[in-house]
VEXNU-526774 format. One record per atom (N, C-alpha, C, O, CB): x, y, z. Coordinates in steps of 0.02 Angstrom, whole numbers, plus 50000, padded with zeros to 5 digits. Each point is the difference from the previous one (the first is absolute). Glycine has a CB too. Example, Ala and Ser with C-alpha at 12.3 -4.5 7.8 and 13.67 -1.06 7.14 Angstrom:
506604971650390499555005950000500455006050000500524999950033498534994250029500775011249902500425005950003499615005550037500255005550008500344991349884
This chain:
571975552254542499394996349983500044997649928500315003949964499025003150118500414987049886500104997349965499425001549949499435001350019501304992150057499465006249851499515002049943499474998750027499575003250030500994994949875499564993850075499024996750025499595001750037499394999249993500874993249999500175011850084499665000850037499745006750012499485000950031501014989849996499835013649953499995007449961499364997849973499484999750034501835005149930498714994249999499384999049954499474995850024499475001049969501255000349943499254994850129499424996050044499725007150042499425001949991501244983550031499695017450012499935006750034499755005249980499645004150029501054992850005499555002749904499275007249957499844999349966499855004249958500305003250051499764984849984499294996449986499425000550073499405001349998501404989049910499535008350138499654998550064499495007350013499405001350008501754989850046499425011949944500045008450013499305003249966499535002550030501944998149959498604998449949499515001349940499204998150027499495003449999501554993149904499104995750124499304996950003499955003150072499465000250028500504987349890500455014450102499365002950096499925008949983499675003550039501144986750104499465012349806499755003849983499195002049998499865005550023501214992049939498454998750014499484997749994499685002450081499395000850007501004989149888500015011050154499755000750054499734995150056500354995350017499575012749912499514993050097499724994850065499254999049929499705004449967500805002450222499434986449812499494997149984499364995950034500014994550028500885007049907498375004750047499924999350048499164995549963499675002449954501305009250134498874981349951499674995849963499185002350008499874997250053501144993149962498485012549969499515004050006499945004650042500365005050001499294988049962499935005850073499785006850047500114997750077499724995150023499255009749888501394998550120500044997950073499224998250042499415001649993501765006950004499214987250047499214997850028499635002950036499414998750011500914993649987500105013350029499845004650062499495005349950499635003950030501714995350064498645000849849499835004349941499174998450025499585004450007501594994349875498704994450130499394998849992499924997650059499544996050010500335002849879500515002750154499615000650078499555000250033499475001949975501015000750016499564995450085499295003550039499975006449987500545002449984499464990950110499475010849907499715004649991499955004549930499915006149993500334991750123499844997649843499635001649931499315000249987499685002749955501174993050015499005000850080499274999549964499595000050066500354998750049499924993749831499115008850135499604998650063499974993450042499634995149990499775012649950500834992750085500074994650054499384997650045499954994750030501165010149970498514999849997499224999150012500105001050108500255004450035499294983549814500035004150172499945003050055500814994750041499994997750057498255006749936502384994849954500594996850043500395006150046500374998750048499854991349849499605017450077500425004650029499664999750071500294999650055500085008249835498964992450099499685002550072500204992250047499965000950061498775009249885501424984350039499954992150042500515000449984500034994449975499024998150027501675010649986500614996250015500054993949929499594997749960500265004450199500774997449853500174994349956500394995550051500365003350036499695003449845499984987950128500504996150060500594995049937499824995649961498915002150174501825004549874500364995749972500704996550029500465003050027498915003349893500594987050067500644996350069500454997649935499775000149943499434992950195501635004649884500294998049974500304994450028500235001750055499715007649899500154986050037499984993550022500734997949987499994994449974498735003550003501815004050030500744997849994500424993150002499924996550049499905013449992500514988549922500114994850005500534996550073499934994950035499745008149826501025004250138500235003050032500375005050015500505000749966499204992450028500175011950062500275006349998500674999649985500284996150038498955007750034501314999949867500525001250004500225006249973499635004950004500394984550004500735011049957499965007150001499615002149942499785005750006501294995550052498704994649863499835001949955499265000650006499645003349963501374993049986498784999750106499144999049994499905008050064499445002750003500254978049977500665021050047499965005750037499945008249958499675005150008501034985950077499905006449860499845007349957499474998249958499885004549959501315000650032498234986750001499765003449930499295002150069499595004449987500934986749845499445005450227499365003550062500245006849998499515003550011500244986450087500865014449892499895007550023499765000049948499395000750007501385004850066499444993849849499815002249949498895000149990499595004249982502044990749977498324998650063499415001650022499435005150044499475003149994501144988549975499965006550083499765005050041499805007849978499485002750018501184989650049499885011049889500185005849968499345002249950499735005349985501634991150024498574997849979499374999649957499255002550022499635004649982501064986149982499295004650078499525001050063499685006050025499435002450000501204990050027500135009750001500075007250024499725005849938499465002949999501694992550083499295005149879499735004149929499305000349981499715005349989501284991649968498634995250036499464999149995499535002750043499485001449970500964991049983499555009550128499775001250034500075007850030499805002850051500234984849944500375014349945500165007250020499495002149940499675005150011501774995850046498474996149891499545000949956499055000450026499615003149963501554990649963498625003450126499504999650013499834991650009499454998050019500415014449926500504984750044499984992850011500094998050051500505001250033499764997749887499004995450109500354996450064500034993150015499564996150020500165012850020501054990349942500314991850017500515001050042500435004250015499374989949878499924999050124500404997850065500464993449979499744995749966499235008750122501794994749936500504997649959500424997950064500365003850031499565003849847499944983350143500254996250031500484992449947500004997749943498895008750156501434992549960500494995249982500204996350053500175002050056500175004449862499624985050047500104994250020500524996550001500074997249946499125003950032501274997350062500654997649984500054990450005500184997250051500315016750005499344983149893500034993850047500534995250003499934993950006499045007049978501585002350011500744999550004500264991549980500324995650029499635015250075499794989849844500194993949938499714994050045500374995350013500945009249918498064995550093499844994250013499145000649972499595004550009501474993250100498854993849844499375001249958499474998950076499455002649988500964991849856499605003750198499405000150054499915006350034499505002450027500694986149994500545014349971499625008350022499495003949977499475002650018501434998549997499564998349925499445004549937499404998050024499705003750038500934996149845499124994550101499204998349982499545002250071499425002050001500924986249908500175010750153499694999650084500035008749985499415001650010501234985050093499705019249881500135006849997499365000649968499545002950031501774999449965498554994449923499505003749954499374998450033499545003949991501074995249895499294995150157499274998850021499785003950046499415001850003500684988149973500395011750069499855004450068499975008449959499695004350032501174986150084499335011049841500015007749970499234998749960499585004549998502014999149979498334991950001499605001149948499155001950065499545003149973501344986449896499035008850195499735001150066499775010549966499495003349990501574984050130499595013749876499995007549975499645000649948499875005949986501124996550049498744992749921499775003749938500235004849947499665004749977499744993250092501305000149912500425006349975499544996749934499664995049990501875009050079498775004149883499854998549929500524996349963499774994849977499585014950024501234991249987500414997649950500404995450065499835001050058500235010149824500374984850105500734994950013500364998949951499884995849956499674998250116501135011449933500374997749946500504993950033500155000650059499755012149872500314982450037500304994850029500734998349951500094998049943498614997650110501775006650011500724996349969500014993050034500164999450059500625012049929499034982849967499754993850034500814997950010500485001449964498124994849975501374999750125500534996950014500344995249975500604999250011499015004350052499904991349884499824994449948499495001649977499505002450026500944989450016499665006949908499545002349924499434995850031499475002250022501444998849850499234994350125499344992549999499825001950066499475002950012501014984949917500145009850134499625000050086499735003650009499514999050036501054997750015499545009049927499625008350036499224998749974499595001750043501605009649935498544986149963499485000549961499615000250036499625004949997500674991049924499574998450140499245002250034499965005050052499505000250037500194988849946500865015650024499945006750025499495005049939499475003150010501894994950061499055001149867499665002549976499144999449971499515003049977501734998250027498994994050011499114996349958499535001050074499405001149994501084985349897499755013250162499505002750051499775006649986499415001749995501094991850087500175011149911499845009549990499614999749935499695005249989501545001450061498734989749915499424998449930499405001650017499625004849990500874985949966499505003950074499424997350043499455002350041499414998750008501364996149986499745010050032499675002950065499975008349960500025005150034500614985650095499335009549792499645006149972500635006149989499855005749982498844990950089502105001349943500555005049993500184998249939500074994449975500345007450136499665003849866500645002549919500754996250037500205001850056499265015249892500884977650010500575000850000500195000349941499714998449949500374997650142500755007449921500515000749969500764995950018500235000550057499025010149929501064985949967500534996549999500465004549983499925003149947499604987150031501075011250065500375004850005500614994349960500575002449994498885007050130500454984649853500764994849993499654997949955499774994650018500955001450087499025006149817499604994249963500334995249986500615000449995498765005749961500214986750033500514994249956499574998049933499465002349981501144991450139499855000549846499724999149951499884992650002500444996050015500015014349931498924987950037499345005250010499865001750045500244997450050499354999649892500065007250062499615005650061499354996150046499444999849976500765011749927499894986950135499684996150045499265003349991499995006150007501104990950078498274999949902499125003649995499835004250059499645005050003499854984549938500875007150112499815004250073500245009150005499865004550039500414981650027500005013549895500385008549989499405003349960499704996649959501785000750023498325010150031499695002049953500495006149953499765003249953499084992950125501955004849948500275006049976500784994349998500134996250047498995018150016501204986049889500624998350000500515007049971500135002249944499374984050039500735016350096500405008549972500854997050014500264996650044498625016450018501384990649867500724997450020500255005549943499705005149983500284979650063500725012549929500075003249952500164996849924500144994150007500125012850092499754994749846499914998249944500514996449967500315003149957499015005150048500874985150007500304997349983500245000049912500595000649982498934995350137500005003549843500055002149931500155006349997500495001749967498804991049999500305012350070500395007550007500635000849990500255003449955499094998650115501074993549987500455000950008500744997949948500555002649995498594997650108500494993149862500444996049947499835002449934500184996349955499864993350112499565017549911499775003149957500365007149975499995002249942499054991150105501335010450020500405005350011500634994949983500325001449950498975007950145500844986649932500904997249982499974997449927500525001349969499844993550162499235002249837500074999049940499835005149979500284999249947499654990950048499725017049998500145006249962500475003350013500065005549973499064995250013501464996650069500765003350019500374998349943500415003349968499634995250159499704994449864500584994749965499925002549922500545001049973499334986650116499475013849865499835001449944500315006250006500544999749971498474993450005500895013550053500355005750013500624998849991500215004749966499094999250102501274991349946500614998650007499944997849907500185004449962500094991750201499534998849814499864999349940499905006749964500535001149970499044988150064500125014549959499735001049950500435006649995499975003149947498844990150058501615009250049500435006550008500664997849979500415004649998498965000850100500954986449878500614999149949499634992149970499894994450022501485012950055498534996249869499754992749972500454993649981499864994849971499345012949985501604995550078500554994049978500114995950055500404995450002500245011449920498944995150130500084996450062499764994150021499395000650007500695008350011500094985949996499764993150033499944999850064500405003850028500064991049897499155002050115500095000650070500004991950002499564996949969499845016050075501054984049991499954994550020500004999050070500545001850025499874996249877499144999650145499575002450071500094992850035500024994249978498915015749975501124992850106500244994150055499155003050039499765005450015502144993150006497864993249984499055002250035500374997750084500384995150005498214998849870501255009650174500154996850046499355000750065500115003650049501264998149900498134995450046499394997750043499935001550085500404999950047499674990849858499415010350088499925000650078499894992450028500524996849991498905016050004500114983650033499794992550028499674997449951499575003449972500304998650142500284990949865499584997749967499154998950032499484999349967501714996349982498875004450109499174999350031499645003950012499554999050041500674994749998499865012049930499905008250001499925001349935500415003149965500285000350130498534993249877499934999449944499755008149987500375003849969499444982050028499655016050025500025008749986500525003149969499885003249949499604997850143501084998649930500705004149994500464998049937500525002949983499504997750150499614992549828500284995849949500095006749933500445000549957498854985150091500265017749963499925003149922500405006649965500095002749945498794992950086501325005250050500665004350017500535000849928500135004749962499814990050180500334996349862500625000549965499514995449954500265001049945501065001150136498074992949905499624999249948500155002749963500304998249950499054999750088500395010049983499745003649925500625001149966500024999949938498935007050101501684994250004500705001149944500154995349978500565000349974499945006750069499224987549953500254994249956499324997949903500014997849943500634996050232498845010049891499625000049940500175005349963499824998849942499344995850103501185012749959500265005349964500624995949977500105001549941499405009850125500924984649953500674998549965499454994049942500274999749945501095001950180498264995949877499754994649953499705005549945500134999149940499534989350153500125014849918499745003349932500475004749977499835001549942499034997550087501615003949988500625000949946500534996250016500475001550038499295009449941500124982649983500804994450013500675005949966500585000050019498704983649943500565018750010500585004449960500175006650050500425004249987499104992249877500245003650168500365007650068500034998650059500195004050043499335004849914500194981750061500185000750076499944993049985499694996049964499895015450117500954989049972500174990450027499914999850076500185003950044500904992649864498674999050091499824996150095500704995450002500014994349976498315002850033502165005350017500674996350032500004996650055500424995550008500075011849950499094994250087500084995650050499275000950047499695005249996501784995849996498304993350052499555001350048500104996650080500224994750022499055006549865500515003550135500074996950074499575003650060499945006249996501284990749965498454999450099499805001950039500575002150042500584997949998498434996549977500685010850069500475004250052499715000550066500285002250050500155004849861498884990550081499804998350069499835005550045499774999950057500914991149928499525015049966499975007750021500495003150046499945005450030498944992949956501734996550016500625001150040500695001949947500244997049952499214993650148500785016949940500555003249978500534996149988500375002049955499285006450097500584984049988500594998149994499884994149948500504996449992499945008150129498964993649840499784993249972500135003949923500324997249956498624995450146500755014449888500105004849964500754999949964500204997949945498925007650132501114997049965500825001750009500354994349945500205001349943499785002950208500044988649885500174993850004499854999449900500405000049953499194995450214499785004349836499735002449934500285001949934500124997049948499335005750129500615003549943500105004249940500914998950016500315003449960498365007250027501714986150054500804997650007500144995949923500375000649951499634997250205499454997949869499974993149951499885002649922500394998749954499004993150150500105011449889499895001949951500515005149954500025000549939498934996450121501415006149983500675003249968500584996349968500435001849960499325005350122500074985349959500644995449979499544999649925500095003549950500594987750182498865004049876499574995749949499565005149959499494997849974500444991350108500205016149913499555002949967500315007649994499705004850025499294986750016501555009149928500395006749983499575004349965500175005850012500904989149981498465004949969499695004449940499455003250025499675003749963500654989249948499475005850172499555002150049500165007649980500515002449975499464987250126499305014149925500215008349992499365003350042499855005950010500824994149851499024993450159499365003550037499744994550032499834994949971499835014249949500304992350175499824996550030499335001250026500055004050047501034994049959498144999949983499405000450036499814996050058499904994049989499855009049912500184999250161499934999350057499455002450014499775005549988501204994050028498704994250024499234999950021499845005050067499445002150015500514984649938500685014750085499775005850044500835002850001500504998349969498224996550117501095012049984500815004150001500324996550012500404998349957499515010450072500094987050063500524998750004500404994849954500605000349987498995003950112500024991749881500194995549932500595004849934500554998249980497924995050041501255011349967500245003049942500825004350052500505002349972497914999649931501494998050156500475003050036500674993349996500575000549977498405008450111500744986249937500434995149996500334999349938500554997550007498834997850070500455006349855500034997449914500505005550007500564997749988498154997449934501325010950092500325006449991500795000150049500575001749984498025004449994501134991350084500734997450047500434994449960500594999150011498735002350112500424996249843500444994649955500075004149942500254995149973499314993150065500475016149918500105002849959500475003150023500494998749965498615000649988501015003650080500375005850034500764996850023500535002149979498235004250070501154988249999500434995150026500514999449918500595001549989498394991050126500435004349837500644997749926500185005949975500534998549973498984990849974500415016850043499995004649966499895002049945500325003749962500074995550098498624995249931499655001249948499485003950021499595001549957500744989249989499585011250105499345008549988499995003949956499435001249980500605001150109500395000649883500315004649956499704996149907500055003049946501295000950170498424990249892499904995049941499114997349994499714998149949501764997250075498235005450048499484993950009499675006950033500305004150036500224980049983498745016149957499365002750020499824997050065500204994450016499445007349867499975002250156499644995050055499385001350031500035003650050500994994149974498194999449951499675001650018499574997550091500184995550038500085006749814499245002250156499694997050064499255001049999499715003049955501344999350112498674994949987499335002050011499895002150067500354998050047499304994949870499965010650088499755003150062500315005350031500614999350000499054991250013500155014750014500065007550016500084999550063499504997950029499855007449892501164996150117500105001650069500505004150006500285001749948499324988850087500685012650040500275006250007500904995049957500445002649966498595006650183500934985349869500734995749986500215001149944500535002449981499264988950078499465005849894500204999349924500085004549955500245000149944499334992250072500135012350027499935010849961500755001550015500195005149971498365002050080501794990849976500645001150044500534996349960500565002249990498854998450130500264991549852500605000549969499835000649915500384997549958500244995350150498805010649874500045002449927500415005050011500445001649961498504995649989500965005050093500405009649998500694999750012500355004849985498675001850073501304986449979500615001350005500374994949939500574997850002499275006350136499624994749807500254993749950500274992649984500304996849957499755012250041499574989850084499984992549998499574997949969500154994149991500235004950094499105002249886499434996049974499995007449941500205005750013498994984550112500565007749821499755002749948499205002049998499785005449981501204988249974498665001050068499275001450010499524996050043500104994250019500125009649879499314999350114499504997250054499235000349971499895000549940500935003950162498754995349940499374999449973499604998550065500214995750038500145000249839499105007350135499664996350058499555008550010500005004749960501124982850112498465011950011499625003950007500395005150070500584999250021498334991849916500615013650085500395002850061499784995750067499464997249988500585015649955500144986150111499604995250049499345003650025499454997750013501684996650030499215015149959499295002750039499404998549970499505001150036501055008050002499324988149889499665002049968499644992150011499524998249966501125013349958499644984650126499554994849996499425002450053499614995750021501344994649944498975017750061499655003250041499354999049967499515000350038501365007650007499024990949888499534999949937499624993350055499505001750032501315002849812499324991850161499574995850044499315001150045499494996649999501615000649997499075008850045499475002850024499535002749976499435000350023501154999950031499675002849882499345005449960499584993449943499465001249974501475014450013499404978050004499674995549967499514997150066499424998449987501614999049907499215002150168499514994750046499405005950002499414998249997501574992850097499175014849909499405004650007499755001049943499395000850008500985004550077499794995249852499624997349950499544992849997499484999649967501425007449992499374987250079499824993750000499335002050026499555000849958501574992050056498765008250047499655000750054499335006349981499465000750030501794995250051499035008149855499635004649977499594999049925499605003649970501255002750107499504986149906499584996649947500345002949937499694998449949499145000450119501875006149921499925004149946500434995649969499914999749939499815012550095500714984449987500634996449975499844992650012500094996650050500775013049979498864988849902499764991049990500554995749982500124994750029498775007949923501424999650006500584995549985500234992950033499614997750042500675013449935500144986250012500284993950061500895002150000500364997650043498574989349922501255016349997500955002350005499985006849994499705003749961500914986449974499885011350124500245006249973500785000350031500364997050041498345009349952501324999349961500914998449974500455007450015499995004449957499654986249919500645010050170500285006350028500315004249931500344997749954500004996150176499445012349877500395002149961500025009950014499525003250021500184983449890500845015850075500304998649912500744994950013500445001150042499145014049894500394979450015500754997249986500515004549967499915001849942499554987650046501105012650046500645002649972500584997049962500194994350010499505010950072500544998449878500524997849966500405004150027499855005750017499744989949887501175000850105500495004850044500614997049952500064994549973499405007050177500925003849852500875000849974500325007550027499835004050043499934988649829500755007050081500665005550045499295007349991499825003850045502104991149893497915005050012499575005349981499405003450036499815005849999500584988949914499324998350126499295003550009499974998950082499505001150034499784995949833501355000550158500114996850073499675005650032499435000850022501754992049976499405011549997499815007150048499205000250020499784998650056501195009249876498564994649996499615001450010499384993650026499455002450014501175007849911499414984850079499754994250051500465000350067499664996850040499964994749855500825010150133500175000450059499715005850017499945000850060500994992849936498905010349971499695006050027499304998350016499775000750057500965007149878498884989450010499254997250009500114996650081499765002650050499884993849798500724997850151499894996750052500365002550080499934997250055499924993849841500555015550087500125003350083499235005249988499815001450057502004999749972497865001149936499555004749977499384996950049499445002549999501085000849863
């Protein structure tokens, strides 16, 4: 292993020291059944989920719901927790939400199929006196929503630039010169990702350079292709930021291929069993993101909705983690836990 990279490494090492970072108070903290619920325990709570379409990821975050549900109702709580599949077509949705809404549920959380088409699904469940929740916010947040739950995008670009200052401030002879490599450009939400590391490389021009930028479209092999190029045209690279895993997986397969891993940092975003998998086996240096069960937090906000206690219009899953070689373990443990 090579000086630089020796030393990028416990530098790296140093900063996940610091542990899992965790961004206020979990949401489940302030859950259903904090406070009196009055007469929703004795009438049920009815809550539907409106899918955009069933697959395998929208299946684990319904158990994760479900789980919720269940817990909640082992507590003394009684909701009832249906789901709508309208299998990526926008006339399902709206023909599904009108015939459910017959039921009178309280909440509809909605993974709209189209942001815009789905709208007068939702603006009927408005209408007709239901709490919704936007399980997909955009920007901006459509008026017909009364809850936009997701996760914290600034959260998230707030932990990687205190990776990057951590890396700073543990050898102050160090430069990082950073390859940004983007998720979609039409996936403006997700922009601020690699934003904010450019706004951290602008305010110390003297410890970090922006070498290169590029969308990746959120594909491993566009990734790859990427950070190839950038090895030719850009030798003084030492740290690649990647807008999600498999992206930062792709940056790392090309590192590896030249036999510059050993030279070049590589960060990621988002927490899954993949990307915990490859901090621990040292394909990626770092991650950042939430656990999925914990988008279970959904249910204890619609029963807050429905219970008047939780006014807000966003809420933002949490706790956000910071992950490296250091603190992996103990987040793979949280999330088999």
């Amino acid at each position: 292993m090579s000086h630089s990279k020796r030393r990028l490494r416990a530098i790296s090492s140093v900063v996940g020291s610091a542990a899992v970072l965790a961004l206020g108070l979990a949401g489940c903290s302030s859950g259903a059944g904090n406070g009196d619920s009055g007469d929703s325990d004795a009438e049920g709570i009815s809550i539907i989920y409106s899918v955009d379409k069933l697959d395998e990821n929208q299946n684990r975050y319904i158990q994760y719901m479900q789980d919720h549900v269940d817990a909640l109702n082992e507590e003394g709580q009684n909701i009832t927790f249906e789901t709508l599949d309208a299998n990526g077509s926008v006339d399902k949705q709206i023909s599904d939400v009108q015939t459910a809404l017959i039921k009178e549920p309280d909440v509809i959380i909605f993974s709209a199929v189209d942001s815009v088409g789905s709208l007068p699904a939702v603006q009927a469940a408005k209408d007709a006196g239901v709490k919704t929740v936007d399980f997909r916010p955009s920007d901006p947040e459509p008026p017909q929503y009364d809850l936009a739950f997701g996760a914290s995008e600034q959260a998230y670009a707030e932990q990687t630039t205190t990776w990057l200052q951590g890396l700073l401030d543990a050898d102050p002879s160090l430069h990082l010169n950073i390859g940004l490599i983007y998720g979609a450009a039409a996936q403006t939400p997700q922009l601020v990702r690699e934003d904010a590391v450019k706004a951290f490389a602008e305010e110390q021009p003297d410890r970090v350079t922006i070498v290169g930028e590029q969308f990746g479209n959120w594909q491993t092999d566009i990734a790859q292709n990427t950070t190839t190029d950038w090895l030719q045209s850009q030798p003084e690279i030492n740290l690649v930021s990647a807008a999600n895993d498999a992206m930062a997986l792709g940056a790392a397969n090309a590192l590896t291929a030249a036999g510059a891993r050993d030279r070049v940092l590589v960060s990621a975003y988002d927490i899954n069993e993949a990307s915990l998998d490859n901090v621990k086996n040292g394909m990626i240096d770092f991650t950042t993101g939430v656990l999925a069960p914990d988008y279970g937090q959904i249910i204890d906000i619609s029963v807050q909705l429905v219970e008047g206690t939780y006014t807000d219009k966003v809420y933002s899953v949490e706790p956000v983690y910071a992950v490296t070689i250091d603190t992996v373990d103990d987040v793979i443990a949280k999330l088999n836990g």
